[in-house]
C-alpha positions in Angstrom: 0.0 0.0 0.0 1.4 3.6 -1.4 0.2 7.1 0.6 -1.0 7.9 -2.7 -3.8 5.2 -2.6 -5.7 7.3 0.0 -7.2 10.1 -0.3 -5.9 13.6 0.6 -7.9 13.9 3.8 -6.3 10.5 4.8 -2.9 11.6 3.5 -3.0 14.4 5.7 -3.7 13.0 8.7 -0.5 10.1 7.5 1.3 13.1 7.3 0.8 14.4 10.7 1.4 11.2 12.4 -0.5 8.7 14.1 0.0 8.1 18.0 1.9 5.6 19.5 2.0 4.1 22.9 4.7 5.2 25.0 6.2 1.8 25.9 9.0 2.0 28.9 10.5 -1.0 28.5 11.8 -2.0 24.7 13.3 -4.7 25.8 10.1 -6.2 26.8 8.6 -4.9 23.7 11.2 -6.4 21.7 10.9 -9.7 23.4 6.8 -9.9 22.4 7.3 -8.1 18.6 9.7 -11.4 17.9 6.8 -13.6 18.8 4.8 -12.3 15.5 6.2 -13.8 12.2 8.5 -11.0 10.7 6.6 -11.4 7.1 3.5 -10.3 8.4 5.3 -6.9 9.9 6.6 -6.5 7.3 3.1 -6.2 5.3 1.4 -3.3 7.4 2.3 -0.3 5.8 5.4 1.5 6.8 3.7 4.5 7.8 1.3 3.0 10.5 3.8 0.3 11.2 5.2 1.9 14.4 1.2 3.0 15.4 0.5 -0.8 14.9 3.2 -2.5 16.9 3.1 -0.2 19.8 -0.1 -0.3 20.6 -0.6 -3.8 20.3 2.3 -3.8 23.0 1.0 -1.6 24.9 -2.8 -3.7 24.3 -0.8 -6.4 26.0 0.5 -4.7 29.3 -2.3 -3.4 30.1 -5.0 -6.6 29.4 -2.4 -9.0 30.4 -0.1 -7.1 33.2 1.5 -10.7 34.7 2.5 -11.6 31.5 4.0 -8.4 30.7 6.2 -8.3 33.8 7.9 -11.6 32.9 8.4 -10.3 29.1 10.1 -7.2 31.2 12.5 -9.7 32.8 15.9 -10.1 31.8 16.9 -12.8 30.1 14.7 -14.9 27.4 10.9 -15.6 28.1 9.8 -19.4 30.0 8.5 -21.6 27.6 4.8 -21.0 28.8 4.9 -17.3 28.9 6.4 -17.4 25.6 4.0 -19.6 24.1 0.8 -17.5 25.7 2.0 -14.2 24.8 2.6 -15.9 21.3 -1.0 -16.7 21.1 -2.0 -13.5 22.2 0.2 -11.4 20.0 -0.4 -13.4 16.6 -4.3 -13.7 17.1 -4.1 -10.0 17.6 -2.3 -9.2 14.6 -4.5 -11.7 12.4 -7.7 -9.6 13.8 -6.3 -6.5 12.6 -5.3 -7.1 9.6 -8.1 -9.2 9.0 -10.0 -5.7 10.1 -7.3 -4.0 7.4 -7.8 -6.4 4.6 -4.1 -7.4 4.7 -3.1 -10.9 3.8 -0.6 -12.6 6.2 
């Protein structure tokens, strides 16, 4: 998807940013974004990429605060933390980009 396919009312709001979740801890944000299969990242469109991971991050710490304490840890996630927050993060991004019309 290219800016120019929206239209200029869209553009312009592209133009002036969308918000993004102001996330504390990127290593804990890192640790969950690896969970989602890089292709499908790589799909959403670079200019709401950043407002798309973010706030599905942020999503995360605040509906599912225990599990984003252990992602906050040092050191790499336990296997069952890893494999929830995996759940969580991929049926998240298939919901919204189902919502988007993006195939993953």
């Amino acid at each position: 998807m290219k800016l120019t396919d929206f239209t200029k009312t869209d553009q312009d709001e592209i133009e002036k940013g969308l918000l993004t979740a102001k996330l504390t801890d990127k290593e804990a944000t890192k640790k969950i974004l690896t969970l989602v299969p890089e292709e499908w990242i790589k799909k959403i469109p670079f200019f709401v990429r950043g407002h798309a991971t973010t706030k599905s991050v942020e999503k995360i710490a605040n509906e599912y605060p225990d599990l984003y304490a252990v992602a906050k840890e040092p050191g790499e996630l336990p296997e069952k933390e890893r494999e929830e927050l995996k759940k969580i993060i991929t049926d998240l991004f298939r919901e919204r980009m189902d919502k988007h019309n993006i195939k993953y």
